[in-house]
Each structure stands twice: as C-alpha cells, then as structure tokens.
N, C-alpha and C positions, 0 to 999 in steps of 0.2 A: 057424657063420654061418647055415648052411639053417635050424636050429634057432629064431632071432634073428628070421629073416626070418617064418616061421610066424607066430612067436608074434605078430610084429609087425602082420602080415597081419590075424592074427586080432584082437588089438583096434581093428584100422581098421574093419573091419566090424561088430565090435561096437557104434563108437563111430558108424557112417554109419548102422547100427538102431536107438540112442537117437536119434541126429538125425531120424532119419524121424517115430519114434515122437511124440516132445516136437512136432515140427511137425504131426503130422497131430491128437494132441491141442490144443494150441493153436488151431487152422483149429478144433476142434469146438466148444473154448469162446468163442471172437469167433461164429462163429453163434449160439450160444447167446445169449450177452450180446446181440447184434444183433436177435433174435428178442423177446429182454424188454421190452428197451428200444423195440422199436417197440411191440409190446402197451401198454406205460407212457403211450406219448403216446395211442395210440387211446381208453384209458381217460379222459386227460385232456381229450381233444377232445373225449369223454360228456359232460363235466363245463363245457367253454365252451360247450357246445349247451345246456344245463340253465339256465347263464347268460344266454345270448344271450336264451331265449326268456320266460327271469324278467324281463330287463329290457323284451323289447317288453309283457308284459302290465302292468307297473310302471309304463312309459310314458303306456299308455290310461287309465291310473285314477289316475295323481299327483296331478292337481288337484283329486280329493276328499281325498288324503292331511292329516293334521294332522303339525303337528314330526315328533313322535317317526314318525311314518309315512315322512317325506319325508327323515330321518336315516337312517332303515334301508333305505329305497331309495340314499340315498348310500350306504353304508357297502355295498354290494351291489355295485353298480359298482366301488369301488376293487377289491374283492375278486376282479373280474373283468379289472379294470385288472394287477394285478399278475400272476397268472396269465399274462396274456399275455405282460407281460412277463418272465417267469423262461421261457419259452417263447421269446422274442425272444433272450435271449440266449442261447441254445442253438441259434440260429440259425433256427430252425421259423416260418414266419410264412405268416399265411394266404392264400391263393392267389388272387390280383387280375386281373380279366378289364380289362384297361383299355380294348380293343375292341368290348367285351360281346358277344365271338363265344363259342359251345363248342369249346374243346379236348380234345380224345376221349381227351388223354395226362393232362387235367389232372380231368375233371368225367364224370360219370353225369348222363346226359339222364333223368329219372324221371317225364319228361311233358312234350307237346308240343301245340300251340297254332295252330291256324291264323290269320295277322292278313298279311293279302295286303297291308297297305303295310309290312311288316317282309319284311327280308332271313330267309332260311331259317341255324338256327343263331343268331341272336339269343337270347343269354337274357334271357328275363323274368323270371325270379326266380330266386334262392337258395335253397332249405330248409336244404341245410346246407351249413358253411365246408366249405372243403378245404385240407387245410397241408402245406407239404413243409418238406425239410427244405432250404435253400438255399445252404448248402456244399457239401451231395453232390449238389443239385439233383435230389434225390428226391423223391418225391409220399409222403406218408404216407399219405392219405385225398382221395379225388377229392371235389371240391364234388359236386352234389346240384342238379342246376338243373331249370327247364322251361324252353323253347326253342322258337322258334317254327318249325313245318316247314308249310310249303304245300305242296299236293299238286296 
C-alpha cells in the first residue's frame, strides 16, 4: 500500500509539473501572439497614414485630374475604405475626440499653440489617427495632436 501511495504521489507531482510547465508555456506564446499582432496593426496604421495623406494631396489637385485620373483617385479611396474596414471588424476603430479636448490616455500633444480665446487642451489639429482596440478598450497608437496651451 505505502508502495501505491509513493508511486501515486509521484505522478501527481509529476502531472502538477507538466501542468505548470504547459501553463507557463502557453502564458509565453499568448504574449507572443499578443506582441505580433499589435506590431501587425502598427504596421497597418503606416499604411492608413500613407493613405490618409494620398487622399488629402488627391483632394487639392482632383479638379485638374482627367477620367482615368479621377478613376484612380477613386479606386484609391475604396482601397482605404476597406482597410478600414477589415480593421472595423476586428473591432480597432479610430479614436474620436467628440469634446475636441486632449486625453493624455488617448493622444501625444506634439505641439502647442497659444489662441487666448480657446480653452487650454483644445485640439487644433490631427497629424495622426490614434486606434484602439474597443473590446479590450485598449489604445493601440495614441493620436498625434496640437493643442492649445496658454500660458
């Protein structure tokens, strides 16, 4: 019986150090994955900045565009339409000041403006989006603003 119980012992321990093992490997590879996958989006949020800033120059010079000019600026935009949205369903969407204050959880002040009839933290501009992800209600990428501080 002592015998029995040993032996038994011993694969309970053996089987509570695979368990550990498999869990603490596991935990490495969800970081891992975790890690990629946000690299993935930053990458793609290179990629709607490259956009965004195609279409504002696109914008300024359409109306000298001819067809085929003014097709390929369409066909430009869809391309950025969709992107967003395989983005959208993934839940990632880009990050809306509907106050137009700066949130310090949400945006990078990258320059600041004095205009004495504007409240302080006022953004005045974008340079660039900021996206979270809003199921985990994570920030991927803080916006990129200027703001107005009075001193």
């Amino acid at each position: 019986m002592k015998k029995e119980k040993a032996f038994l012992r011993e694969k309970f321990v053996e089987f509570q150090l695979k368990v550990a093992d498999l869990s603490h490997r596991l935990s490495t590879q969800e970081e891992t994955f975790q890690a990629r996958e946000k690299e993935l989006y930053l990458s793609l949020f290179e990629i709607l900045d490259a956009f965004e800033n195609l279409d504002e120059n696109l914008s300024a010079k359409e109306a000298d565009f001819d067809k085929s000019g003014r097709m390929l600026a369409k066909n430009i935009r869809s391309i950025h339409k969709k992107l967003l949205r395989v983005l959208r369903g993934r839940r990632i969407v880009k990050i809306e000041f509907p106050d137009n204050k700066a949130r310090m959880d949400h945006c990078k002040v990258i320059d600041t403006k004095a205009i004495h009839s504007m409240e302080n933290e006022t953004i005045l501009s974008i340079v660039k989006n900021g996206y979270m992800n809003k199921e985990e209600n994570a920030v991927l990428r803080k916006a990129e603003v200027v703001t107005v501080l009075n001193e």
